[in-house]
C-alpha positions as CSV (number, residue, x, y, z in Angstrom):
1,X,7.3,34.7,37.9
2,X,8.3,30.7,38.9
3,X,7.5,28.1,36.3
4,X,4.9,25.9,36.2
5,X,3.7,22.5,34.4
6,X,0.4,21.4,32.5
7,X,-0.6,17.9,31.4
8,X,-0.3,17.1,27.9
9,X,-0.1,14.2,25.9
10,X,2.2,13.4,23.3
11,X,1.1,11.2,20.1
12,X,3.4,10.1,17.4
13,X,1.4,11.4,14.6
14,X,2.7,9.0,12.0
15,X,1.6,6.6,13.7
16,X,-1.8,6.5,12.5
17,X,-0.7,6.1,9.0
18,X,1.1,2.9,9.8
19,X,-1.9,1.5,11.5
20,X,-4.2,2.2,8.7
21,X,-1.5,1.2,6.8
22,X,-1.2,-2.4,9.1
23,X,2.8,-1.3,9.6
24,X,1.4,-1.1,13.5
25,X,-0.8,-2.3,15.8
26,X,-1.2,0.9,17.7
27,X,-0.6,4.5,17.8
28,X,2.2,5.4,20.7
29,X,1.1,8.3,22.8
30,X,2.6,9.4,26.2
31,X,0.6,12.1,29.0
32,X,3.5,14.2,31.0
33,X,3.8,17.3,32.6
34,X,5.7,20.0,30.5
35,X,6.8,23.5,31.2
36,X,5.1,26.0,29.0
37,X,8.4,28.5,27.7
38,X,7.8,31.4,25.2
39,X,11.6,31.6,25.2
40,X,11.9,28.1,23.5
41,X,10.8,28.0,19.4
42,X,9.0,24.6,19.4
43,X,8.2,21.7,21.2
44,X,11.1,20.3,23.1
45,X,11.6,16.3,24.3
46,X,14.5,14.6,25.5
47,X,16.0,11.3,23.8
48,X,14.2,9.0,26.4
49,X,10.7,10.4,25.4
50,X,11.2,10.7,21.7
51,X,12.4,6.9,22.3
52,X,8.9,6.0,23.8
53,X,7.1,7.6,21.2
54,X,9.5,5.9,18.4
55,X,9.6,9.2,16.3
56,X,12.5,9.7,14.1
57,X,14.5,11.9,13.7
58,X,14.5,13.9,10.6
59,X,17.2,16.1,10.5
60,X,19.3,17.9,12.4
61,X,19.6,21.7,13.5
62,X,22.1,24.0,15.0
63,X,19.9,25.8,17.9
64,X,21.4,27.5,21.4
65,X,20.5,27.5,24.9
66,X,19.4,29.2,27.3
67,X,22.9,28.5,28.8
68,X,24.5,30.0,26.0
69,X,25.5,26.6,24.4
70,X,25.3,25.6,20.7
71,X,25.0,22.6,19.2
72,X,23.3,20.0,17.0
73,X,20.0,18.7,17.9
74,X,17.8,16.1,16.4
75,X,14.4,17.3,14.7
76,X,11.9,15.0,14.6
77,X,8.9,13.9,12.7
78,X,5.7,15.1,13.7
79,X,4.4,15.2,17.1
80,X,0.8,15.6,18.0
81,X,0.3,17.4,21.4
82,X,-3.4,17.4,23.4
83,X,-4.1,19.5,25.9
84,X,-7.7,19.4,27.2
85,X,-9.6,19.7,24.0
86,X,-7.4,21.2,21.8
87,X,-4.5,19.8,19.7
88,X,-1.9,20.7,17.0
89,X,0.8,18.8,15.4
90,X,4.5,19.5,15.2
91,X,8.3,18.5,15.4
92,X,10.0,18.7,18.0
93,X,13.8,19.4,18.9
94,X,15.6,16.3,20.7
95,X,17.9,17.4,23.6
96,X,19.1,14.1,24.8
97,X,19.6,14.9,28.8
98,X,16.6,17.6,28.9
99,X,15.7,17.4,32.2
100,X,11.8,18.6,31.2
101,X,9.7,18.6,28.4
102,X,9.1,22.6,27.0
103,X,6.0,23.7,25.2
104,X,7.5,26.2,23.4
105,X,6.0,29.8,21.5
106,X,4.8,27.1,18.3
107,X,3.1,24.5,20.2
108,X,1.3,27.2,22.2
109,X,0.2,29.4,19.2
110,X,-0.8,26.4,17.4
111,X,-3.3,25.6,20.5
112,X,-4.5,29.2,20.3
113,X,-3.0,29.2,24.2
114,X,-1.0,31.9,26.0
115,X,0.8,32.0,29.7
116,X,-1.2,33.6,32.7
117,X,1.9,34.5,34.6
118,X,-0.5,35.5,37.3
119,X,-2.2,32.7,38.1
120,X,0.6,30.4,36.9
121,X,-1.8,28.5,34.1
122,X,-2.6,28.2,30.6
123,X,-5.6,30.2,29.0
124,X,-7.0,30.0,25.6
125,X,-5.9,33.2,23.6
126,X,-9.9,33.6,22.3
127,X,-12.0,32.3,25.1
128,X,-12.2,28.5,26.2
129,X,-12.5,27.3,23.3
130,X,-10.2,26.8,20.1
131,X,-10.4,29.2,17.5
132,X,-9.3,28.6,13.9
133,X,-9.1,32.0,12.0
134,X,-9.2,31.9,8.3
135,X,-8.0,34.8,6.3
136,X,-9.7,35.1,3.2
137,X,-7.5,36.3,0.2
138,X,-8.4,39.9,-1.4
139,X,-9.9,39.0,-5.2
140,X,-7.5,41.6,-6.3
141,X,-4.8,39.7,-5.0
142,X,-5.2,36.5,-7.4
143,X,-5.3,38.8,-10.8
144,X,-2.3,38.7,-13.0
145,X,-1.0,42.0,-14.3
């Protein structure tokens, strides 16, 4: 199986709060192509993109590879991420010389997606459109012994 890209765009999710908040005059978003990856954890930028977006970064985290290397990377704040109609909102891991953007296994749950390695494409994991499911808790569960 070769890899493929879809479109997204990329919204720094804080930014609506600074807007309401008059901090900003308007919310910084950015449509690319990323590489949809169940290997990878989470979303994935490099420097340059999380620059354009102006998201900081919140901490940092030791993570490895695919190479094999380990290091530090940069976590940032969160990151809201359309595709079609669906969307879902998450930090992402800064790898300063990425080459790509990666959508990884979070992102894609989150936007109830999953990899057609046939047809090279993304498909909604319940049908074409998104699908919240809400699990109810068992009364029993809430009782105190």
């Amino acid at each position: 199986m070769g890899s493929f890209t879809e479109e997204i765009t990329l919204v720094n999710a804080a930014d609506k709060v600074r807007v309401e908040g008059g901090l900003r005059k308007d919310v910084r978003g950015l449509t690319i192509q990323a590489t949809p990856d169940t290997g990878a954890w989470t979303l994935v930028i490099n420097e340059e993109i999380r620059r354009k977006l102006g998201l900081e970064v919140e901490k940092q985290v030791r993570s490895t590879l695919a190479d094999g290397s380990s290091a530090a990377y940069g976590v940032t704040e969160p990151v809201k991420i359309h595709w079609k109609d669906r969307s879902t909102s998450l930090e992402a891991l800064v790898i300063p010389n990425a080459r790509g953007v990666l959508l990884g296994a979070l992102p894609l749950e989150g936007l109830d997606l999953r990899v057609d390695p046939v047809h090279q494409r993304l498909t909604g994991i319940h049908g074409d459109e998104e699908c919240y499911e809400v699990y109810e808790a068992h009364p029993s569960a809430s009782r105190t012994a």
